[in-house]
Structure formats: structure tokens, C-alpha cells
Steps between C-alpha positions, in 0.01 A plus 500: 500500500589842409404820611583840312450798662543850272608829644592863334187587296392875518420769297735686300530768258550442129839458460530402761697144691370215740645198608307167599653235719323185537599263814472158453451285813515097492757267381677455144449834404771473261366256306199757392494720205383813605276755338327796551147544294263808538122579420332815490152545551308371187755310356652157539789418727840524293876377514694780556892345581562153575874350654510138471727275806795547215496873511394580150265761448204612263217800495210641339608726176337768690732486822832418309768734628259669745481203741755271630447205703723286722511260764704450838490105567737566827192747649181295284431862326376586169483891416392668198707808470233771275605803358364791234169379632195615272102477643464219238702308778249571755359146619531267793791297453579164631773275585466114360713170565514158300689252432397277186609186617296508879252614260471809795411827491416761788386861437547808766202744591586815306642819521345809354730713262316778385696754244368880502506696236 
């Protein structure tokens, strides 16, 4: 069993920068890839940046070389570094765990980014 709790939502300014950390309680969390997805009101829930356990990295076309995510398997911590931010990034955005072969996958409650303009 995992748990993932998120932290570091707020509102900010366009333009403006947030980081999200997601702790990870429970064994093996190394063995997890790690994403972050987000869904604004309306719309269905979306990948935004995903880490697998290797370390490689992917994103949405519209966060590429605004976001960057990375993980801390010493501390169980994924974080979601956001910069430039624009209101179309306005959503609550949520921390996710699986691993393919446990056929496992645990979600976190939210956090609320919300982008002013």
C-alpha cells in the first residue's frame, strides 16, 4: 500500500512559479513510476510529467520546458518544479504511483493550482 500526499499548490500570478512535492509513504517506493496528472473543472484528468523507477522523463507538449519533474528515492518525494505559469494551467493537480508488473496504482487527493491572470 501506498499513500501520496501533495503539498505546494496556491495561487500565483501569470508568470509566475510553483513547486509541488508529493510524499510517498509505504514500502518499495522506488520501484514506482511517478507522475503528476491535472484536471480542471470541465475537463478530463490529464498527464502532465511522468518519471519512471529508471529516471527517464516525459510531459505534455504543453508543459515542455515550463515544467520539470524529479524524484528523491532517499526521501520517497516526487516534485513538479512549474514555471512561466499561464491560467490555462489552472486545475487541481494530482500525484499518481504504479508499477505495471504489481499491476498497482495509488492516486493522492489533490492540490489546487490556480494561475491568475
Amino acid at each position: 500500500q501506498v499513500q501520496l500526499v501533495e503539498s505546494g499548490g496556491g495561487v500565483v500570478q501569470h508568470g509566475g512559479s510553483l513547486r509541488l512535492s508529493c510524499a510517498a509513504s509505504g514500502r518499495m517506493f522506488g520501484i514506482y513510476d511517478m507522475a503528476w496528472y491535472r484536471q480542471a473543472p470541465g475537463k478530463q484528468r490529464e498527464l502532465v510529467a511522468r518519471v519512471t523507477s529508471g529516471g527517464f522523463t516525459n510531459y505534455a507538449d504543453c508543459v515542455k520546458a515550463r515544467f520539470t519533474i524529479s524524484r528523491d528515492n532517499a526521501k520517497n518525494t516526487v516534485n513538479l518544479q512549474m514555471i512561466s505559469l499561464k491560467p490555462e494551467d489552472t486545475a487541481v493537480y494530482y500525484c499518481h504511483a504504479d508499477n505495471f508488473r504489481l499491476s498497482s496504482e495509488y492516486w493522492g487527493q489533490g492540490t489546487q493550482v490556480t494561475v491568475s491572470s
